[in-house]
LODRENKOL-275770 format. One record per residue: residue in three letters; z negated, x, y negated of N, C-alpha, C, O in turn. Coordinates in steps of 0.001 Angstrom, whole numbers, plus 500000, padded with zeros to 6 digits. Atoms other than C-alpha are relative to their C-alpha. Layout:
REM residues N
ALAZXYZXYZXYZXY;...
//
This chain:
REM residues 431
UNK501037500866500561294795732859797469498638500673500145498378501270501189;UNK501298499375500361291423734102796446498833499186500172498675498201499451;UNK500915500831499806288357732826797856498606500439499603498414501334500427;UNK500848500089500223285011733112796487498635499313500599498490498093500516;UNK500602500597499114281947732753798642498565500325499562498186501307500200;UNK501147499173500454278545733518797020498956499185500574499155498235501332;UNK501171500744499529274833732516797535499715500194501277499116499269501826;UNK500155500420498758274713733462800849499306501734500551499474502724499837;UNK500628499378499589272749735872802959501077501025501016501113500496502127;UNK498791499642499882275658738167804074499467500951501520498654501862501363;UNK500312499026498690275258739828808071501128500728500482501753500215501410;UNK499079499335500132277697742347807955499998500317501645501061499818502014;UNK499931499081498858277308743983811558500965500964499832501988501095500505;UNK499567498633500758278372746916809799499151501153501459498358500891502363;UNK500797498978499098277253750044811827498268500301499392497400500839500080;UNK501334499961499762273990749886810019499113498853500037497947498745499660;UNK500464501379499959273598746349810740498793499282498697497630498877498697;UNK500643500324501386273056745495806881499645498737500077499948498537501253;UNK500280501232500505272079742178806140499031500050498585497956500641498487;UNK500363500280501019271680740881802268500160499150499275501265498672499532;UNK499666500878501411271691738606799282501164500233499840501420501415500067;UNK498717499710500404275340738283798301500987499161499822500852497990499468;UNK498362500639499878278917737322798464501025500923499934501038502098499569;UNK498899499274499390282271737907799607501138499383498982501125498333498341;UNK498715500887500645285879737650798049501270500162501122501862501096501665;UNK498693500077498416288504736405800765501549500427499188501943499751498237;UNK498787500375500879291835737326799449501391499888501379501739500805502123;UNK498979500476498810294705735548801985499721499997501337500148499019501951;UNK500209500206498676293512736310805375498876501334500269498512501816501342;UNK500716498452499568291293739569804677498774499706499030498773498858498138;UNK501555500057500892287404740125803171500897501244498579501442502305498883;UNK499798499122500642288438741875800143499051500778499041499490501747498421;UNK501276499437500793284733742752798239498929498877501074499069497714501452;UNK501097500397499227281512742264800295498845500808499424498655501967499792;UNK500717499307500772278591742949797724498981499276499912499064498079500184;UNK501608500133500331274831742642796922500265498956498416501091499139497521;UNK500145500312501373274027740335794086500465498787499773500278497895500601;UNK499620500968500113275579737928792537501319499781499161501230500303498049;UNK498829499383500554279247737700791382500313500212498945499851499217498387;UNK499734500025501708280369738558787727500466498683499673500444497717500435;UNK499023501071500436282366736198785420501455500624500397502380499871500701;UNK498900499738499942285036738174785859500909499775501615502105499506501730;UNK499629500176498789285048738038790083500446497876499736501456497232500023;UNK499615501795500445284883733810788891501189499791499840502037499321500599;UNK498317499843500766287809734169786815501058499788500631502027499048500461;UNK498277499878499499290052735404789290500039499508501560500803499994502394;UNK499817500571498838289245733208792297500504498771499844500296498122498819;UNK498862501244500145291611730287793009498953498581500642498969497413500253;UNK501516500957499570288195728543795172498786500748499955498542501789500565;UNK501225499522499748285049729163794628498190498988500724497697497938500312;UNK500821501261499130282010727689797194498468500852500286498131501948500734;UNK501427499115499568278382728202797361499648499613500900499844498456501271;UNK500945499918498691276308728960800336499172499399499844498922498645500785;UNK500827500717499656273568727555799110498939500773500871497980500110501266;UNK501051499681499506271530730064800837500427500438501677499987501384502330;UNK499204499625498602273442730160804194499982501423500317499997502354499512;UNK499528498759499072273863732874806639501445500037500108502143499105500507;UNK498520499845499800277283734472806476500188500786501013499412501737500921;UNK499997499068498769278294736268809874501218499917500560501811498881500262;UNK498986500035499707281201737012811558500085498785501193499107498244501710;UNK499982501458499417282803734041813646499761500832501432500042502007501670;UNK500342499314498502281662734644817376501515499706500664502284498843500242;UNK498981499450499263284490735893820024499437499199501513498330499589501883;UNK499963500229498960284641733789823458500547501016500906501659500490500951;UNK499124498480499175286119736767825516500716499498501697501463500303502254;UNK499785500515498758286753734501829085499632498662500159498535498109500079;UNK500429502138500159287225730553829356501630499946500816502522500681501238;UNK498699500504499060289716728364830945499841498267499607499323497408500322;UNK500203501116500817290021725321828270500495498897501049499873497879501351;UNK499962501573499348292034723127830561499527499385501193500205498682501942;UNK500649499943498637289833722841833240498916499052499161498043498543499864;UNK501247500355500602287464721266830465499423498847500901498439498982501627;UNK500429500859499249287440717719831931499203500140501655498673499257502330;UNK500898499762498298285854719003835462498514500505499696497703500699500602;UNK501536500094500155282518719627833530499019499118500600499049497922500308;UNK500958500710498991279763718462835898500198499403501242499411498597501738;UNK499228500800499371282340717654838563499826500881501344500431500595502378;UNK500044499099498878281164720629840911498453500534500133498113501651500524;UNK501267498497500164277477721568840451499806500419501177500521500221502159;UNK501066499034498898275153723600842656500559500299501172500027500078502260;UNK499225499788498766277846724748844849500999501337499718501718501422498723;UNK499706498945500297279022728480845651501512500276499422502461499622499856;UNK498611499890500277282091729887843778501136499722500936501990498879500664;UNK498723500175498764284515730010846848499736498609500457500846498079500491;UNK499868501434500015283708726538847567500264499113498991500854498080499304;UNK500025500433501318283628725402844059501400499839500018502052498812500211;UNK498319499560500164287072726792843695500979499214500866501940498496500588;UNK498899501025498850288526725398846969499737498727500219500604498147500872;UNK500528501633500161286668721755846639500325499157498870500854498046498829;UNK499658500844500925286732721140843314501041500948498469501680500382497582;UNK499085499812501034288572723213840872501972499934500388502879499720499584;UNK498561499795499841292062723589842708500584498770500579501738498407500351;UNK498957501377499939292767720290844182499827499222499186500481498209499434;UNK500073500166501291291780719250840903501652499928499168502578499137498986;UNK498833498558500916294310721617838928501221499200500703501845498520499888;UNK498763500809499359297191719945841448500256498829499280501300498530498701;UNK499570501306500964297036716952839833499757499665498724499842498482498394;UNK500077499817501716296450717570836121501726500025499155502671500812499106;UNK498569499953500951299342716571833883500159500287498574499201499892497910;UNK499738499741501174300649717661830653499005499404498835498667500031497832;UNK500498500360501141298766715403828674498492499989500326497718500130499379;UNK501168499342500129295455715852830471499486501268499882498307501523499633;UNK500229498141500295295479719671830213499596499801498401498450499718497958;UNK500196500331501218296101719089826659498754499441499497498222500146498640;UNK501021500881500172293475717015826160498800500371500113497968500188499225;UNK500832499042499753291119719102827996499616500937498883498559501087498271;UNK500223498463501070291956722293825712499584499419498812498764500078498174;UNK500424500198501871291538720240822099498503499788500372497532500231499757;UNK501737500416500327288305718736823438499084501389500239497937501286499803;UNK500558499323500282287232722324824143499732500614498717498654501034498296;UNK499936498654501048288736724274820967498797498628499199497878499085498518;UNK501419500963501013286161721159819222498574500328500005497794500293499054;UNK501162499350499202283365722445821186499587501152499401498533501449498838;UNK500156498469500615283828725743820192500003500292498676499258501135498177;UNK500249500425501874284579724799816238498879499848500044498108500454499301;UNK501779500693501222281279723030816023498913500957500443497788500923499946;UNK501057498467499601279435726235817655500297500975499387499458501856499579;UNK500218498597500282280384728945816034501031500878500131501084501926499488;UNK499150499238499122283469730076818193500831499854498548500589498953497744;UNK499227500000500478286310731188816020501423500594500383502576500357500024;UNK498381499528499062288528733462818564499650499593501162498796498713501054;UNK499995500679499213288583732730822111501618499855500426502645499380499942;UNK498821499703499465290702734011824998500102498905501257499080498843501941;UNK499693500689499012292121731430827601501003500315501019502193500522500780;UNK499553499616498716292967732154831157500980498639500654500309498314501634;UNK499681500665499320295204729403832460501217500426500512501784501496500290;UNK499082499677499327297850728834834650501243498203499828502187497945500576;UNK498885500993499676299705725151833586500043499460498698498974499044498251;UNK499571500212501208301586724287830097499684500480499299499324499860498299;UNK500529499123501001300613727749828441500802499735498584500260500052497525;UNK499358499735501069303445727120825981499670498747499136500273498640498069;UNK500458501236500586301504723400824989498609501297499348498620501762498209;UNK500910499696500572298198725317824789500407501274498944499491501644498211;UNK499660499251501311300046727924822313500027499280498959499274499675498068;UNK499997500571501329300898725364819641498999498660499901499123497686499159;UNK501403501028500063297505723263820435499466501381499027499460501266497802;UNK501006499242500703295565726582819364501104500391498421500481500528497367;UNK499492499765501455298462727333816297499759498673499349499835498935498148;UNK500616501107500727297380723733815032498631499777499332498239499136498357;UNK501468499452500101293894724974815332499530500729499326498304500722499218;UNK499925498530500966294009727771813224499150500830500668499095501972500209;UNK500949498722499330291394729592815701501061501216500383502211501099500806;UNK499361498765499010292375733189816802499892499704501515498897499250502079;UNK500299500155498713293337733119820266501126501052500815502282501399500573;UNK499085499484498989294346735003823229500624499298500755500342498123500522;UNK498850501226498708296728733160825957500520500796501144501251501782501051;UNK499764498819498733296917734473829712500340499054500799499519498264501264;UNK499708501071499016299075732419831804499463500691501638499997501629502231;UNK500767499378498591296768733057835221500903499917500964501699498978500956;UNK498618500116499094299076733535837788498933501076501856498391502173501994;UNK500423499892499247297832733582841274501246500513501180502164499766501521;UNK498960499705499566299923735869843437499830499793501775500429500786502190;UNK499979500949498933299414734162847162501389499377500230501445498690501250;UNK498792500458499922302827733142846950501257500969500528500964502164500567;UNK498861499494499692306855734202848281500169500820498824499580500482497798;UNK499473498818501114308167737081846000500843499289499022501125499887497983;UNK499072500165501065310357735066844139499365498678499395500066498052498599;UNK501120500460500472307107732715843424499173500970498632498772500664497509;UNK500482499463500701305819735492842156500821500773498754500127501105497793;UNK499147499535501094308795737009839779499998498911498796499956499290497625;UNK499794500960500583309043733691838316498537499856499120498445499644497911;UNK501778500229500939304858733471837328499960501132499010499261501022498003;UNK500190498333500668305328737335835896501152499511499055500611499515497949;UNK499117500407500527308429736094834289499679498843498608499908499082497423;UNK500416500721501044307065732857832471498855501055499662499278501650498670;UNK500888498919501107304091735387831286500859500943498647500804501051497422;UNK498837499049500870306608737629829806500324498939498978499753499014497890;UNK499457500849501216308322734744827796499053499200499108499416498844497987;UNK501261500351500808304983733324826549499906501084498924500122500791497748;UNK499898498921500690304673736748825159500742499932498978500284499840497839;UNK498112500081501304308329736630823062499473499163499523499231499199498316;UNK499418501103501338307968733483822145498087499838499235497924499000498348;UNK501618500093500797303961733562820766499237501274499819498135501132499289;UNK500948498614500183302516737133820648500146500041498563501335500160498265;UNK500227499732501011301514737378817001501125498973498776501846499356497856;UNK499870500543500932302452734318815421499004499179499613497939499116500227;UNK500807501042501012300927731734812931499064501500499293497920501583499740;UNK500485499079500275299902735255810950499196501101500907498248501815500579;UNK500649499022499184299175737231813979498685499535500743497903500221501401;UNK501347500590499365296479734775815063499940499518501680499051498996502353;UNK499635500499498189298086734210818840500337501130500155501025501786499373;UNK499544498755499238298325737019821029500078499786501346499260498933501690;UNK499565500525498936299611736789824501499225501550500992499289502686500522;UNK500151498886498811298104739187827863500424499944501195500716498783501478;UNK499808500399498571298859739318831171498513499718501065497415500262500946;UNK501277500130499452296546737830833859500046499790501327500030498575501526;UNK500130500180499054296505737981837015498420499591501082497517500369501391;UNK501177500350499997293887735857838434498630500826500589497622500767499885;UNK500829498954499651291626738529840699500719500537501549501734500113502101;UNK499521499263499245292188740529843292500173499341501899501009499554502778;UNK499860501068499068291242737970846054500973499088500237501026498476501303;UNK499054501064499648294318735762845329501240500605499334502118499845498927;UNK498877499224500204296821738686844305499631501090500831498511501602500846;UNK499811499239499103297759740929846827500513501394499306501268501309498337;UNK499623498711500827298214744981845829501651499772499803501852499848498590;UNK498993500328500696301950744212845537500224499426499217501168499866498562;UNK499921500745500950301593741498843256499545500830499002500280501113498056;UNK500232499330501422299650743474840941500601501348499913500375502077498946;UNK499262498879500705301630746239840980500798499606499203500685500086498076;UNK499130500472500927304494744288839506499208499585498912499576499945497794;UNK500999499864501725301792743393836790499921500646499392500199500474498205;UNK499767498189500734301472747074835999501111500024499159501236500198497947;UNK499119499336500706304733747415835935500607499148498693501310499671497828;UNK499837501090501127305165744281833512499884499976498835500571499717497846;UNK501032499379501641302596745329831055500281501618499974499869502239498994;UNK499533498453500981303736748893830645501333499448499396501232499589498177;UNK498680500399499944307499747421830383499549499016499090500623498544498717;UNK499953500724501119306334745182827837498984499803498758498943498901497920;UNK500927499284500563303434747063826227499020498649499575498728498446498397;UNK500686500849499706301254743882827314498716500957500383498711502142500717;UNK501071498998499639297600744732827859499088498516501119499280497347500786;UNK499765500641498489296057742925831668498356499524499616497674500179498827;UNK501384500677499548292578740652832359499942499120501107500776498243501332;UNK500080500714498488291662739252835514498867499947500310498193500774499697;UNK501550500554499473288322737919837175500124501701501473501043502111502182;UNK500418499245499473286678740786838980498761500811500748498304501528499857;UNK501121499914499515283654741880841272499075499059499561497942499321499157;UNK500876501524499990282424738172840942498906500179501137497847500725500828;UNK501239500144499171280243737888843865500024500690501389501117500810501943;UNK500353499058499428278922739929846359500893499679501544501094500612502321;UNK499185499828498924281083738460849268501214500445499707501838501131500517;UNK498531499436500272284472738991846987499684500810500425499941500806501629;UNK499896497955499764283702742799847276499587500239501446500243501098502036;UNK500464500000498626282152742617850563501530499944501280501895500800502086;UNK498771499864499800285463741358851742501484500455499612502618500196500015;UNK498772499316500791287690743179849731499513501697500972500258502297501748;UNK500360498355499413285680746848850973500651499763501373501461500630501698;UNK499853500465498299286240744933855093501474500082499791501960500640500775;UNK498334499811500036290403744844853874500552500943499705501647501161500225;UNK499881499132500526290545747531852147499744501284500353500618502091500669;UNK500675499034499870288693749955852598498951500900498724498264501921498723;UNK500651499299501408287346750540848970499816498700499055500529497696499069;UNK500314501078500866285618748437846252501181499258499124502309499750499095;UNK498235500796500535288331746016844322499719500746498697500721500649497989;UNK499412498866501124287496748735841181500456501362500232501071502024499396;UNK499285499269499549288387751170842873501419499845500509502305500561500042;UNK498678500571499463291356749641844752501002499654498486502078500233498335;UNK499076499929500782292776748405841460499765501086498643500415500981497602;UNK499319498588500829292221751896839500500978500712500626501688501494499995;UNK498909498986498988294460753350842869501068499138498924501429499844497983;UNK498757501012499978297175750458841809500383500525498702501582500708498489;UNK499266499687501783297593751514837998499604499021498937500046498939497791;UNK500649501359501022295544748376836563499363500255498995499306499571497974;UNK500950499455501705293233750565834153500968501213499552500499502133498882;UNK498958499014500790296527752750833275500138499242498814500559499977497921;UNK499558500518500836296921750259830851498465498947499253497535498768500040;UNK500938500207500648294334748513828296499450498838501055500311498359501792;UNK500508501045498687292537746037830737498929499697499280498543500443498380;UNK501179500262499987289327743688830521500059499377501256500963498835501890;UNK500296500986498269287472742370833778499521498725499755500294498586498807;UNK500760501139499755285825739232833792498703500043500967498820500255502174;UNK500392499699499172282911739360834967498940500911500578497787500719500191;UNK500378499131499517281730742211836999498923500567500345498439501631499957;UNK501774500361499857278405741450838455499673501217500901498753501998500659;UNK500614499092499095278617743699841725501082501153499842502312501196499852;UNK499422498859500699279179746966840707499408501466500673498202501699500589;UNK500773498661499648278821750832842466499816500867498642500173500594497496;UNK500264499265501403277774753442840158501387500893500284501741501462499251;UNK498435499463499709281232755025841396501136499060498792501860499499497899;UNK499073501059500776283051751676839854498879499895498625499314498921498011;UNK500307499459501601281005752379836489500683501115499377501249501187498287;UNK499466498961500837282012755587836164501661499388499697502152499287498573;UNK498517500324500276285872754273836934500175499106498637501016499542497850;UNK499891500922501019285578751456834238499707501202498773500699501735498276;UNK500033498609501188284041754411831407501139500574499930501846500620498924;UNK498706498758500181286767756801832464500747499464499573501322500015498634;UNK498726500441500715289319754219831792500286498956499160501247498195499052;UNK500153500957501464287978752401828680500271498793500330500824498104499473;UNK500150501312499482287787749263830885498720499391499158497648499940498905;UNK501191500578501079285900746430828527499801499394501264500315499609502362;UNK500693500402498665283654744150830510499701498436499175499100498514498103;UNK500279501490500884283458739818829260498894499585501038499204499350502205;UNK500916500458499322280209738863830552499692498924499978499837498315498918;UNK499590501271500469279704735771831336498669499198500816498725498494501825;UNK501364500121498937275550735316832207499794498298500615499536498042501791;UNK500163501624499289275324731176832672500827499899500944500363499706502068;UNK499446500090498762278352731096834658499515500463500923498976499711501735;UNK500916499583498491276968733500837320499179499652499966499065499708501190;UNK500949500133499667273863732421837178500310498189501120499877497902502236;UNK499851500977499444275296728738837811500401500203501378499739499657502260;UNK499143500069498896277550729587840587499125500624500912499548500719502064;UNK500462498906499352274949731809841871500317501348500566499686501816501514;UNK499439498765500195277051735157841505499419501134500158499751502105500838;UNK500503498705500199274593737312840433499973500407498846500744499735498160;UNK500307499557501240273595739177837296500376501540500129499939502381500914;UNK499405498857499884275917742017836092498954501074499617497845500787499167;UNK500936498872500474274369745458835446500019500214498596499901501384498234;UNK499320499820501766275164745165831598498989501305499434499568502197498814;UNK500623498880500597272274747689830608500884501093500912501150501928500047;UNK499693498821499098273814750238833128501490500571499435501929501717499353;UNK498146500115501052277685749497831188499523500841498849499903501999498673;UNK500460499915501109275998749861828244499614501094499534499825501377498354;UNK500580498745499718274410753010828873501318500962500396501176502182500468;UNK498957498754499328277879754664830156500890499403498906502061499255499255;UNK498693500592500543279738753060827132500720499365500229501694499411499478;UNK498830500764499486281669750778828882499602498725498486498496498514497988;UNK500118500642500980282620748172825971499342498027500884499619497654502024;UNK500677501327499491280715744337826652500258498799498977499710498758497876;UNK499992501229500383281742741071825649499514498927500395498877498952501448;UNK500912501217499176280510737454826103501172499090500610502147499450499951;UNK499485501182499599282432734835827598499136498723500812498278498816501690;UNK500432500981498863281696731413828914500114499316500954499486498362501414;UNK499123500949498718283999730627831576500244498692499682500309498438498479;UNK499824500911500242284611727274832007498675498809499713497500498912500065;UNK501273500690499811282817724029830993500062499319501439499537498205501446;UNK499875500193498574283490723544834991499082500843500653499017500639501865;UNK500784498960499372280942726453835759499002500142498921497936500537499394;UNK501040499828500987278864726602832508498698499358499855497654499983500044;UNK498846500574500442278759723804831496500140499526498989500336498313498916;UNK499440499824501084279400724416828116500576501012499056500697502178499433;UNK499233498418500854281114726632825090498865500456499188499316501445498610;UNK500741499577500855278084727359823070499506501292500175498882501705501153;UNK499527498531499759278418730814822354498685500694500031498337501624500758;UNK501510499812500192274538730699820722499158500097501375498234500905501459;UNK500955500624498844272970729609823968500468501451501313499574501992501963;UNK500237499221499343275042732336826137499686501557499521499545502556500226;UNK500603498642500543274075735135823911498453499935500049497919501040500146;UNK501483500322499668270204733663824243499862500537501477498992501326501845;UNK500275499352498756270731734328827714500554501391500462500070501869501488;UNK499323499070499459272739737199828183498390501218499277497879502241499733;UNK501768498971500283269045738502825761499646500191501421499900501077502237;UNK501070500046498737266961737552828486499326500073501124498134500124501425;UNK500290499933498796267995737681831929499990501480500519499465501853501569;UNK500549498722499799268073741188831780498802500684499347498566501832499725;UNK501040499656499842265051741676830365498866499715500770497848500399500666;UNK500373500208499198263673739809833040499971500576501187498912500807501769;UNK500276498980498969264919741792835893499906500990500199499425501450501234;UNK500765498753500192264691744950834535497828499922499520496939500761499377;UNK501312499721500364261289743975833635499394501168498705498518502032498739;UNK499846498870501056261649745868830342500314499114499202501195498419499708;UNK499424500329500989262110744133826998500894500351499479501813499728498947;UNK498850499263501380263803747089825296501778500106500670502730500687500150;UNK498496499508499531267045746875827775501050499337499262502189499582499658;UNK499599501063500274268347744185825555500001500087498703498842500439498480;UNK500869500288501182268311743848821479501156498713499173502282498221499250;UNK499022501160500481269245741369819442501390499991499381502364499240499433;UNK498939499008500457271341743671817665501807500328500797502919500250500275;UNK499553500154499142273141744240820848501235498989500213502460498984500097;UNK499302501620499286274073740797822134500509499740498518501725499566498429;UNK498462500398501194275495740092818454500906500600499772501912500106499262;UNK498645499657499745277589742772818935501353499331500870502528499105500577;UNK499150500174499150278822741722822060500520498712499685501087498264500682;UNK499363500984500222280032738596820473500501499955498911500964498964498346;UNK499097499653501620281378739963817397501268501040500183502448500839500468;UNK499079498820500178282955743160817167500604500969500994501641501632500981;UNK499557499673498866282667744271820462501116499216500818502022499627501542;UNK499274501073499266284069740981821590501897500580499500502849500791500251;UNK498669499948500633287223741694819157500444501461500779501523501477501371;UNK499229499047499052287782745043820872499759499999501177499757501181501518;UNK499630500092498773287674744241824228501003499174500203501576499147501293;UNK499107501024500041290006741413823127501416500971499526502508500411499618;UNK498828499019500518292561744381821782500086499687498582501160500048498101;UNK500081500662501426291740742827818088499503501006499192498338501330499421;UNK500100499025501134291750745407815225499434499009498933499677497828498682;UNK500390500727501107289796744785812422499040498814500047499873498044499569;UNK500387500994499316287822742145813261498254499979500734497783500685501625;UNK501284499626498996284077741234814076498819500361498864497655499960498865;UNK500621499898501161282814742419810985500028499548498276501110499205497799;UNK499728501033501012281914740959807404500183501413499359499164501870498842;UNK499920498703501001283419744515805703501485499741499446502292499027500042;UNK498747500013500672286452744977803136500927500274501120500469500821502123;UNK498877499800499324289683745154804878500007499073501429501010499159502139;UNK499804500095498553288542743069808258501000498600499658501530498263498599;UNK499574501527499880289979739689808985498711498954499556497576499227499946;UNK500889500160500631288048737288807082499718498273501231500106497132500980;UNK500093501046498897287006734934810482498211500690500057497613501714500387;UNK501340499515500228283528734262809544499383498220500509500111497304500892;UNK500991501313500006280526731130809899499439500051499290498863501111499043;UNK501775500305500680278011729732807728498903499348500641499029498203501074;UNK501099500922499319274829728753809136498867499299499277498522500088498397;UNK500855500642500498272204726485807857498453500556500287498029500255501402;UNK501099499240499445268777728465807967498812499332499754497686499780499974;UNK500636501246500093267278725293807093498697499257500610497841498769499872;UNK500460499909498766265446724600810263498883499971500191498313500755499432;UNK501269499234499776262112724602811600500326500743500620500239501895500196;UNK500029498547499426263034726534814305501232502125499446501764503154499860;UNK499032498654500426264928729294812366498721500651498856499080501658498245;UNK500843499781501326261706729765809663498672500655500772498149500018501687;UNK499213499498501652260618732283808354501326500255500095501877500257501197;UNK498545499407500193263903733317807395500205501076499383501314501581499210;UNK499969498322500620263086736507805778501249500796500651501773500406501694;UNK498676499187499568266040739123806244499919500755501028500958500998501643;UNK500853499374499049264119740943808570500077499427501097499959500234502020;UNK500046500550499049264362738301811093501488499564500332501721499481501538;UNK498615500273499842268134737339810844500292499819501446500287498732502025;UNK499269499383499340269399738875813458499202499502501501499676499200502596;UNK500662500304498544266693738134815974499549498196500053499275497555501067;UNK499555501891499848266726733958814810501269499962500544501369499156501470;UNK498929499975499812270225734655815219500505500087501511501590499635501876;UNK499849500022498570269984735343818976498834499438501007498853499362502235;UNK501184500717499003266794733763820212499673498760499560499010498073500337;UNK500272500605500399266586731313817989500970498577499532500874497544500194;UNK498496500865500207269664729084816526500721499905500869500744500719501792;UNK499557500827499073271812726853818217501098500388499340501162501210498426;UNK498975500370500646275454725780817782499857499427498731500251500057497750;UNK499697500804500400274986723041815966499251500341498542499166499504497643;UNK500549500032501068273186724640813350501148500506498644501074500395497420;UNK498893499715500899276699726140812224500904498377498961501207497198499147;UNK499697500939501078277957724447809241501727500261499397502418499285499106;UNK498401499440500531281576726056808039500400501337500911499625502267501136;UNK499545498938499881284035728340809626501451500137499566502240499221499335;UNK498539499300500652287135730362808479500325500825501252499609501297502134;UNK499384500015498737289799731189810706500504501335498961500347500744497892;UNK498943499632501061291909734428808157500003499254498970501031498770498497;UNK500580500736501129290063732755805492500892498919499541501593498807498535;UNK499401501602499881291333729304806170499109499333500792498831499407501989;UNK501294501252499370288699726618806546500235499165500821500914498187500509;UNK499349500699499602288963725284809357498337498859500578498439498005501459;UNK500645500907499672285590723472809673498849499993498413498178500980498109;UNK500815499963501172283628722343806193498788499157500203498930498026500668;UNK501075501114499688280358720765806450499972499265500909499906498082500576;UNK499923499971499289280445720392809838501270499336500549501523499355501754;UNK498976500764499899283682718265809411501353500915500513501769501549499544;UNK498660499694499544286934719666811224501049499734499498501513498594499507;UNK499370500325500860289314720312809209501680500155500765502580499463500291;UNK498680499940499237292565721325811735500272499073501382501321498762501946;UNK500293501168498730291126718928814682499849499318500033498644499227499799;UNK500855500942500494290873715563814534498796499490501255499001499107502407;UNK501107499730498371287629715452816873499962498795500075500127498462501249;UNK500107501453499832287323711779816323500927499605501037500692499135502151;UNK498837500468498759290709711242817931499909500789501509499832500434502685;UNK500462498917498290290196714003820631498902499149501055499129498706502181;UNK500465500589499122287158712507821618500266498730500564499900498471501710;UNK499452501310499780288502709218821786500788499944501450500361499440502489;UNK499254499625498849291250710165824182499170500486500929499031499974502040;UNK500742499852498592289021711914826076499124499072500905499107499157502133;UNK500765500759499647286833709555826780501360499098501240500823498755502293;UNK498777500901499340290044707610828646500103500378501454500496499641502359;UNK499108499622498766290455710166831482498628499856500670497585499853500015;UNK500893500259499001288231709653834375500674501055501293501601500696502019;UNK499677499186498821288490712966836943499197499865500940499358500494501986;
//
């Protein structure tokens, strides 16, 4: 099916970060013409829909890179209190008593969250009814990753069994509903998997050509007490183990030696940054100009709305601008340019996603329209795009997105979710 998309102000994040007057032609799940102008009769002709912008911003759909949907309901249920307490107060005796249908419940009222912002892929870390939140997100039509978190603290045959259901998540969902579910391994961080546990991870994901993400150099006591057990930073410790033998992202990765930079470069370790969370939890602020500078690849994530506390992808790319130009005390460490990578195209390859990220022929056609409408988005000259686009616009200013050029939100209306009912239900549970 042939989609026709004109009238619209087209932000390719092409490598020369074009932005123009234009339109696109979707054909089944791919951009198939992305051109200046305005379309012939003949491009008319042979489209099966055709929909104007109206003037809209067309841009690729933003990439969540680190979240943990069913945790949603614990939004506001922990503030101003340090991660390791957070965790052992309120997220895990929490998590004990969460059942099937509030998990559920949780994840739709996030993937809604993330529809009406902007989000269109978006990788989830959990650890209870991964094979519900597989055919919640194939209902969804969003791209998504799926990492059953598996905390290795447990007897060995605790732990075969968590490595085990990962594996069969894999079989039974890695690259269906057109390749839009992909499955990783995850082992939650290095603090609550022991070097044996993640070795059998290694050996999991080579043995099943799985690629690994896990929370990593979070805050300055993890590593503090990891160097006091160890004897070496937890990136170092898990490059000894065989963890960046294989395609890996961290979560994360605030406290960092310039030793564990180089290791992450050398072994094409991506990096999901995730600036509100740490800042909430009080973590710390990763070195991202210092990544950035050694090539290490950078994505955004927003953790949970339990640590955020929300998905708006706009708001942590506003900050992920800012807080480093604040403590470098330098404007230029930062551009706007940048931070829309890291939630586009970068995001898609740290996610292992080919193709993807950009509005060019051949990608995947997982795009937004935005409304440039606005006082605060005006002027809107072309010239400014890119920098309204990250300092300026919100979620809510998004208006349509395509999932593999399948609409899955039109005029701000949800077209695979029913948010009405979602919120409804939600509203019921009281944590």
């Amino acid at each position: 099916m042939n989609k026709l998309i004109h009238s619209v102000t087209v932000v390719t994040m092409d490598n020369k970060n074009s932005v123009f007057d234009g339109f696109v032609i979707v054909k089944d799940d791919k951009f198939h013409e992305v051109k200046q102008g305005t379309p012939s009769e003949y491009d008319k002709n042979q489209a099966d829909e055709i929909i104007n912008g109206s003037g809209k911003w067309l841009l690729p759909g933003l990439i969540n890179s680190h979240g943990h949907l069913g945790s949603a309901f614990l939004r506001g249920a922990g503030d101003d209190i340090p991660l390791m307490t957070w965790l052992k107060t309120v997220m895990w005796p929490n998590e004990q008593k969460f059942t099937e249908e509030i998990v559920k419940n949780a994840a739709s009222l996030a993937m809604v969250e993330m529809v009406k912002s902007g989000t269109t892929t978006f990788l989830d870390m959990y650890h209870l009814y991964m094979d519900k939140m597989a055919e919640l997100a194939i209902s969804s039509e969003m791209r998504t990753v799926l990492c059953r978190g598996m905390i290795g603290l447990c007897p060995d045959r605790e732990q075969d069994e968590k490595i085990a259901e990962s594996i069969q998540l894999f079989h039974d969902y890695n690259g269906v509903n057109k390749g839009k579910v992909t499955v990783a391994l995850s082992p939650h961080a290095p603090y609550t998997c022991p070097p044996s546990f993640m070795i059998k991870v290694v050996d999991a994901a080579k043995k099943n050509g799985m690629w690994i993400h896990t929370h990593l150099a979070e805050t300055k006591g993890e590593v503090d007490r990891h160097i006091a057990e160890h004897g070496v930073s937890p990136v170092k410790h898990m490059d000894d183990l065989g963890l960046f033998d294989v395609p890996s992202l961290i979560a994360h990765g605030v406290h960092l030696t310039v030793e564990d930079l180089h290791i992450l470069c050398e072994k094409n370790v991506s990096v999901a940054h995730n600036p509100m969370s740490n800042l909430k939890l009080g973590s710390g602020i990763a070195p991202i100009p210092d990544m950035i500078n050694k090539g290490i690849t950078i994505s955004l994530g927003t953790d949970s709305t339990a640590s955020n506390n929300n998905l708006d992808l706009f708001e942590e790319m506003r900050f992920a601008a800012l807080i480093h130009k604040g403590t470098h005390e330098d404007p230029t460490v930062t551009t706007s340019e940048m931070i829309l990578r890291m939630a586009t195209n970068w995001g898609a390859k740290a996610l292992q996603l080919e193709k993807l990220g950009k509005i060019k022929a051949g990608y995947q056609a997982d795009f937004i329209l935005v409304n440039p409408n606005s006082a605060h988005l005006l002027p809107s000259d072309k010239k400014r795009v890119l920098s309204h686009l990250v300092y300026s616009a919100k979620g809510s200013d998004v208006t349509d997105s395509f999932v593999g050029g399948v609409h899955i939100m039109k005029d701000k209306e949800l077209l695979s979710l029913d948010e009405e009912k979602i919120i409804f239900e939600a509203k019921a549970f009281q944590i």
